[in-house]
C-alpha positions as CSV (number, residue, x, y, z in Angstrom):
1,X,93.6,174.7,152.9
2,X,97.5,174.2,153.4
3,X,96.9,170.6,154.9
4,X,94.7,169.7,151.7
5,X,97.3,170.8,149.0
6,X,99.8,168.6,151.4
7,X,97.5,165.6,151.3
8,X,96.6,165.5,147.6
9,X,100.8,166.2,147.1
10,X,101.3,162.9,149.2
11,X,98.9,160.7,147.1
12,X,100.3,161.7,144.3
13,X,103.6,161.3,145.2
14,X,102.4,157.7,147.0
15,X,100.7,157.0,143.4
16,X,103.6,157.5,141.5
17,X,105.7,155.5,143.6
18,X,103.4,152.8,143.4
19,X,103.0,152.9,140.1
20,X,106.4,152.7,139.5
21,X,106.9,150.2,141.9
22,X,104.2,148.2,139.6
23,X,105.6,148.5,136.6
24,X,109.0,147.7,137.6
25,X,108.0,144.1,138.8
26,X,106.1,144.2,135.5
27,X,108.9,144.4,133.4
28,X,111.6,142.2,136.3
29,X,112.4,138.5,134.9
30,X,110.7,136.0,137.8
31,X,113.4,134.8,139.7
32,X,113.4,130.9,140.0
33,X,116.1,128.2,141.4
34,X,114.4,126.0,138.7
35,X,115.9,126.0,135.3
36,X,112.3,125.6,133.5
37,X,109.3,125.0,135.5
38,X,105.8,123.5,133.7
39,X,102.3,124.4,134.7
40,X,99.3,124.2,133.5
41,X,96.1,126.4,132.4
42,X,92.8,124.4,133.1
43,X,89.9,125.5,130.6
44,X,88.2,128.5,131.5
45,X,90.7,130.5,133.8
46,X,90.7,134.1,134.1
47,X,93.7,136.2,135.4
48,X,93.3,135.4,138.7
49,X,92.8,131.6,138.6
50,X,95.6,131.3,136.3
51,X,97.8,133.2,138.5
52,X,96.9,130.9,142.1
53,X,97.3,127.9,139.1
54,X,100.9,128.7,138.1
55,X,101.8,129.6,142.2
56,X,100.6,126.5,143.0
57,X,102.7,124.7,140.3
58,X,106.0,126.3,142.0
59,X,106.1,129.9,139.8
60,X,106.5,132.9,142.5
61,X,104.4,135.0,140.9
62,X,101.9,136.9,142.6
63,X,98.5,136.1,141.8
64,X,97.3,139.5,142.4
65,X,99.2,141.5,141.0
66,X,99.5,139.0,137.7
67,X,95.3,139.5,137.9
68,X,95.9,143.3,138.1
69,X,98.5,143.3,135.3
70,X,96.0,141.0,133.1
71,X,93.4,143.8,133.5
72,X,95.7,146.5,133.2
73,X,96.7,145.2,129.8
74,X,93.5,144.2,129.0
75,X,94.4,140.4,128.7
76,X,92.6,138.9,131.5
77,X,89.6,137.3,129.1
78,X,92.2,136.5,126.6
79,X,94.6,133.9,128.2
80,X,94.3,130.1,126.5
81,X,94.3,126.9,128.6
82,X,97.1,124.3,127.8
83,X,100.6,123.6,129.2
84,X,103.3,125.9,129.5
85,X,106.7,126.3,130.5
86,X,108.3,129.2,132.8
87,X,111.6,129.7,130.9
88,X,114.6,131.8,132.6
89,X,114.6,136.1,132.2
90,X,110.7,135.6,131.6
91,X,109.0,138.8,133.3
92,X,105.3,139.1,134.0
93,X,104.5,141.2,130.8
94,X,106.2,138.3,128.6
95,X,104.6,135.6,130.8
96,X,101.0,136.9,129.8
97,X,101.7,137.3,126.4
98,X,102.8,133.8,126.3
99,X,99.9,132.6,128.0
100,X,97.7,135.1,125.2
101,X,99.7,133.6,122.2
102,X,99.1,129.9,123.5
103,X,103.1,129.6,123.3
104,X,102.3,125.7,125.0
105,X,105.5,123.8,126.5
106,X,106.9,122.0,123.6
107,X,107.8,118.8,123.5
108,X,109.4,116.3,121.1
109,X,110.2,113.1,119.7
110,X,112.4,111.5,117.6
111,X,111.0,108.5,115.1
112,X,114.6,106.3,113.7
113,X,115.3,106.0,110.3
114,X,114.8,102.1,110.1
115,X,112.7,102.3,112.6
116,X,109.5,99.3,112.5
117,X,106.1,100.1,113.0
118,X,106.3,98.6,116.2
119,X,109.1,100.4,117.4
120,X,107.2,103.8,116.5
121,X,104.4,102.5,118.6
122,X,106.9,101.4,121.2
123,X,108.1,105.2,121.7
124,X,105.2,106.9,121.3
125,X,103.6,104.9,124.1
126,X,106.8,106.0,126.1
127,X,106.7,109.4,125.6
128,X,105.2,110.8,129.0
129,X,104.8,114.1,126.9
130,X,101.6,112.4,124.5
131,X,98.4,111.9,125.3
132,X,97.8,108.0,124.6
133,X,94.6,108.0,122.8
134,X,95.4,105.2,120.8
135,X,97.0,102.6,123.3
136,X,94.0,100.4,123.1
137,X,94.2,100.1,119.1
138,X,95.2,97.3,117.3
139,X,97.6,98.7,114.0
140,X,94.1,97.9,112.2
141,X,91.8,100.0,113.9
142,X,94.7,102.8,114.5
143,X,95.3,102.9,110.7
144,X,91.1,102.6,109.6
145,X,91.3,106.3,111.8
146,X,94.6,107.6,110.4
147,X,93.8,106.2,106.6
148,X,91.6,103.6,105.6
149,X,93.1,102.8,102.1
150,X,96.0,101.4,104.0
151,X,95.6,98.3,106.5
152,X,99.3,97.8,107.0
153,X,101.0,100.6,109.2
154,X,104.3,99.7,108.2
155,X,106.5,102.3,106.1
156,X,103.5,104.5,106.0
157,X,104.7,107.0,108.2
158,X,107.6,109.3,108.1
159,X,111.0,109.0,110.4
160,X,111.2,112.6,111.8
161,X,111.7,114.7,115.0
162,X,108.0,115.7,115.7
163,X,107.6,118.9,117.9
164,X,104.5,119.2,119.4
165,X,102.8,120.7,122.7
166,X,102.6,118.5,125.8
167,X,99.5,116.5,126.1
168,X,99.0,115.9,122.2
169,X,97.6,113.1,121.3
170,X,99.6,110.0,119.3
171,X,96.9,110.3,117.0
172,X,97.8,113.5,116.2
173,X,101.5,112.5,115.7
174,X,100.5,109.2,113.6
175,X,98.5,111.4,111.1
176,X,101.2,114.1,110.7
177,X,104.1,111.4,110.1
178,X,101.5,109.5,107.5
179,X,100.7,112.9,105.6
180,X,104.4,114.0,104.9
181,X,105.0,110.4,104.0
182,X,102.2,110.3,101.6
183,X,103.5,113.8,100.7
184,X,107.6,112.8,100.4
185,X,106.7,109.9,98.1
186,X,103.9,111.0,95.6
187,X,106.9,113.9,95.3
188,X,109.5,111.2,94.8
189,X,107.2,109.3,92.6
190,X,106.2,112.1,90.4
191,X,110.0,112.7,89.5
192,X,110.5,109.0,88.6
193,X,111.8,107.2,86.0
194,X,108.8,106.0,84.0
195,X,110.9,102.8,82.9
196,X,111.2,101.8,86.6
197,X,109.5,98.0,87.4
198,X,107.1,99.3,90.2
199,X,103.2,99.3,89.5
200,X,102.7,101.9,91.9
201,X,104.0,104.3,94.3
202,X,103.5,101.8,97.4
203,X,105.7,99.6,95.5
204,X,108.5,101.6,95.2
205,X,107.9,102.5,99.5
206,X,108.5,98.8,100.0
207,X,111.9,99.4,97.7
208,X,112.5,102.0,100.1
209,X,112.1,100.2,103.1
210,X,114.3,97.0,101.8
211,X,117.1,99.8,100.8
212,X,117.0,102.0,104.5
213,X,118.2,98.4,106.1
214,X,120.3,97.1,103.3
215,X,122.9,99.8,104.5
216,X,123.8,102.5,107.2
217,X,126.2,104.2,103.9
218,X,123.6,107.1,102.9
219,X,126.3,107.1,100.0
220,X,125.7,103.8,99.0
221,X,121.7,103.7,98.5
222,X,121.6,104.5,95.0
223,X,123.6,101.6,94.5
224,X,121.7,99.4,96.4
225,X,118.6,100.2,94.7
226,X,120.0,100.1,91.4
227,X,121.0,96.3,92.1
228,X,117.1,95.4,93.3
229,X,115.8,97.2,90.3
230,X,118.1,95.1,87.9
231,X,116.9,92.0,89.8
232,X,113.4,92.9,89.5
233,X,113.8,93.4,85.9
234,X,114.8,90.0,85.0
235,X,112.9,88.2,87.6
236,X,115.9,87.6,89.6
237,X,115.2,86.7,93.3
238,X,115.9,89.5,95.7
239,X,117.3,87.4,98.3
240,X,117.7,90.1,100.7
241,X,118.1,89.2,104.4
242,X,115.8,92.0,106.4
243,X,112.9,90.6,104.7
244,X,113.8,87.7,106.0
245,X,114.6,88.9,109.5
246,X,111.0,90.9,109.5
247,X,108.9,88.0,108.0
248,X,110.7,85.7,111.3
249,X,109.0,88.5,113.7
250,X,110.0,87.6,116.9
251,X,111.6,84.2,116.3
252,X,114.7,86.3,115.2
253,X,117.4,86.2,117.9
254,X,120.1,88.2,116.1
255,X,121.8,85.6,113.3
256,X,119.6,83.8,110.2
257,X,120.2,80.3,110.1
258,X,120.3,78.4,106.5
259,X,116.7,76.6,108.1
260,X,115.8,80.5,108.2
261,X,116.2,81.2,104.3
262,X,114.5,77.9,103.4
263,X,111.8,78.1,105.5
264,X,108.8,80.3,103.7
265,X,107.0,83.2,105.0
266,X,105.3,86.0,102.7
267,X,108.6,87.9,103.5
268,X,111.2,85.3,102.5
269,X,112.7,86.5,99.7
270,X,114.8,83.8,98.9
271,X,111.7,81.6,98.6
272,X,109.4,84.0,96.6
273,X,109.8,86.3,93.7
274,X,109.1,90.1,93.3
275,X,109.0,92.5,96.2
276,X,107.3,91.4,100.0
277,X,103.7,92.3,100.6
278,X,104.5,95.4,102.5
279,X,107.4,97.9,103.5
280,X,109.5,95.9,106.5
281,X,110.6,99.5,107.9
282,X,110.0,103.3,108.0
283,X,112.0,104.8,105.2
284,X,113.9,108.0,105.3
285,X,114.3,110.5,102.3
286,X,117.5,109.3,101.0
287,X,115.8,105.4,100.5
288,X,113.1,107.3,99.2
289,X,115.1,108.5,96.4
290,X,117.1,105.8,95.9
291,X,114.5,103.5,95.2
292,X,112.7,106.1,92.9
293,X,115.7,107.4,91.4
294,X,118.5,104.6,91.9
295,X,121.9,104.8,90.1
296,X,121.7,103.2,86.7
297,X,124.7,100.1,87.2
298,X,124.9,96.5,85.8
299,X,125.6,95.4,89.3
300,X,123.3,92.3,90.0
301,X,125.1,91.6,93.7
302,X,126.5,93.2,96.6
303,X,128.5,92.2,99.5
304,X,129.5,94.0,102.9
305,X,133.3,94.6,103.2
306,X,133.2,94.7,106.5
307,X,134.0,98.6,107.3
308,X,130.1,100.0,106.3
309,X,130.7,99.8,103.1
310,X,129.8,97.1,99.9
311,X,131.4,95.1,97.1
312,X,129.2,95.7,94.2
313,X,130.0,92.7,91.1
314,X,127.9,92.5,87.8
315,X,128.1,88.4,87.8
316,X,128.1,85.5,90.0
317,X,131.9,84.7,89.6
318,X,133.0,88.4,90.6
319,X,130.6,88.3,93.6
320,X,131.6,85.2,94.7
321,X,135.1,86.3,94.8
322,X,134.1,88.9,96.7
323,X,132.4,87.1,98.8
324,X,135.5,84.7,99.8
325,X,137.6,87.9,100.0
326,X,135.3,89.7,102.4
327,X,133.5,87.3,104.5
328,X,135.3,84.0,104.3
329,X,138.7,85.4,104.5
């Protein structure tokens, strides 16, 4: 009878130390040389999958007793498939509730104020952290997915740093920046000056997109507007020379030439009246604004001083003074 009462005292005693033993590598951050290390979850893993999964993907966890702690927690059934990322002081407990939650590895990537269509494309199809769903697109059958009122991709899509888990797809990213452009300037437009010579909110984009590469002075935008506004007003040409550059596509090699003004494109707007067919860039909010709420001046002209910032001059002689004080020296 002794030796009974002295076995059952053991296993209890063995239990609890187990137990113990359990729970503190439950709650003991996972030790790693690695600052971050990524693994994935393939679609329908249970506790123990996931744990030979993350193992083999260079996590030293122990698939075991991460398939025991699932159960134990009731979790096991619960854990979502995706990418993730073992961050420093995560313990095993924190590790499945990330892996519960769907807390994916995030990624992210930055789209320039400025910024062309093409040079959106160009990053996105960099980014090793997107899925590229929509290499194989032309911009026409990428936009007839993304918005089918639109043909043109340019300026439709707002400059941002997009955060998103790794394996997205660009598509997702392309509709995101369209909506909270669409969003940004119906906003903008709503607030507008009534009085202002644009038939319709696209119009005022393309304003938007002439002002974000008129200047790198955020200060200066209103102004900027305000003189493409007055010219528009009294059928003044806008003369502006990033249309230019954009209508030249890749002829451009860094300076216009006179040949470059005079020679026509629908862009040129030295040659043609009125605003270019579409946006020639991706607008930020500030050239949003501007171009839908620009600063109410008689300026007509504008030339760069040569520090960032313009010469603003209501008539021809004043600019031109300008003009020989600034650039001609």
């Amino acid at each position: 009878m002794a030796f009974i009462k002295k076995t059952i005292v053991l296993g209890i005693i063995a239990a609890g130390a187990l137990g113990g033993g359990f729970a503190w590598w439950a709650s003991k951050p996972i030790i790693t040389e690695e600052p971050a290390i990524e693994f994935t979850i393939a679609p329908g893993s249970g506790a123990s999958a996931a744990g030979q999964q993350m193992l083999e993907a260079g996590v030293p966890i122990q698939p075991l007793l991460f398939n025991l702690l699932a159960r134990l927690t009731e979790k096991s059934a619960k854990l979502k498939a995706g990418s993730y990322e073992l961050k420093p002081n995560t313990t095993p407990l924190r590790l499945i509730d990330q892996l519960v939650r769907g807390e994916f590895a995030q990624e992210q990537l930055t789209i320039i104020e400025g910024w062309t269509f093409r040079q959106m494309r160009m990053a996105m199809a960099a980014h090793r952290g997107l899925k590229h769903d929509t290499a194989d697109l032309s911009d026409k059958e990428l936009m007839a997915l993304i918005s089918p009122d639109y043909k043109a991709p340019e300026g439709l899509f707002f400059p941002d740093t997009y955060l998103f888990a790794k394996g997205a797809s660009e598509l997702q990213i392309f509709r995101q920046a369209h909506a909270i452009l669409l969003a940004k300037l119906q906003d903008a437009w709503d607030k507008r000056d009534t009085s202002l010579p644009y038939k319709n909110p696209y119009e005022a984009l393309t304003m938007a997109s002439i002002v974000e590469k008129e200047t790198g002075q955020k200060s200066e935008r209103g102004m900027i507007a305000g003189v493409f506004v007055n010219r528009l007003r009294i059928g003044m040409l806008l003369q502006t020379d990033p249309t230019v550059i954009y209508g030249m596509g890749s002829k451009y090699e860094g300076k216009i030439r006179k040949k470059d003004l005079e020679t026509d494109t629908p862009y040129n707007t030295y040659t043609r009246a009125g605003l270019p067919p579409t946006p020639i860039s991706l607008p930020g909010q500030q050239s949003l604004t501007a171009a839908l709420s620009p600063a109410k001046t008689g300026a007509l002209y504008f030339v760069a001083r040569g520090n960032g910032t313009s010469q603003f001059s209501d008539n021809l002689t004043d600019h031109n003074r300008a003009v020989n004080q600034y650039q001609r020296q």
